[in-house]
C-alpha positions, 0 to 999 in steps of 0.5 A, spaced: 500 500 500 502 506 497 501 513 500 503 520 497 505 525 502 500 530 498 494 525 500 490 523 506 489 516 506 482 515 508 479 509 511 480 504 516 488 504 515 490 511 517 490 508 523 496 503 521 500 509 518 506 509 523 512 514 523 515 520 520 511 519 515 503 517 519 506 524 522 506 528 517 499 526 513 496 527 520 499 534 521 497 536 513 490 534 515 490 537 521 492 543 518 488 543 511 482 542 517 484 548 521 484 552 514 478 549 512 475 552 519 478 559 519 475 559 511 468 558 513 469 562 520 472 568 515 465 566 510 461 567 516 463 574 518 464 576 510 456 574 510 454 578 517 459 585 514 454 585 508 448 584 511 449 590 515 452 594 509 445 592 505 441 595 511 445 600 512 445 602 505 437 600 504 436 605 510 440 610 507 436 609 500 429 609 504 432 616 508 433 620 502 427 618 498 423 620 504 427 627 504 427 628 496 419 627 497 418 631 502 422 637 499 418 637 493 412 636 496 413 643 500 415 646 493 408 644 490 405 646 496 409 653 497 407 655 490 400 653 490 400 658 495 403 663 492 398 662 485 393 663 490 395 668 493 396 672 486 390 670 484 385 673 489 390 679 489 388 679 481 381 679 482 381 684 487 377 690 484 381 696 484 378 703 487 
């Protein structure tokens, strides 16, 4: 049974791998398992980061579309106020 150095024999006769060369297939899965971790952990907080960022970004959208409305709608309302007032200004009867 042959093993190379860049494999990890799976199964029962990993066990029976002895010596430097047992040793050094346990530390590079050890290792390659530790990497695979610190992956999924870095995954993790890459996932949360841009669910913040998308609320935040979705919160700041909802903020100045609510502003730019409310901005438009008191112009609409400031003018409406002026053609009225211009209106009955000119219809007044003059003396």
């Amino acid at each position: 049974m042959t093993h190379f150095a860049h494999s990890v024999p799976a199964g029962p006769h990993f066990h029976r791998l002895g010596g430097p060369q047992g040793n050094a297939l346990l530390r590079n899965a050890k290792s390659a398992l530790r990497a695979s971790i610190k992956q999924k952990e870095l995954g993790t907080s890459d996932v949360a980061m841009r669910a913040i960022f998308g609320s935040l970004t979705g919160a700041l959208a909802f903020r100045v579309s609510n502003w730019i409305t409310q901005r438009h709608q008191n112009r609409r309302d400031m003018l409406a106020k002026r053609m009225s007032l211009s209106t009955l200004l000119t219809d007044l009867p003059l003396r």
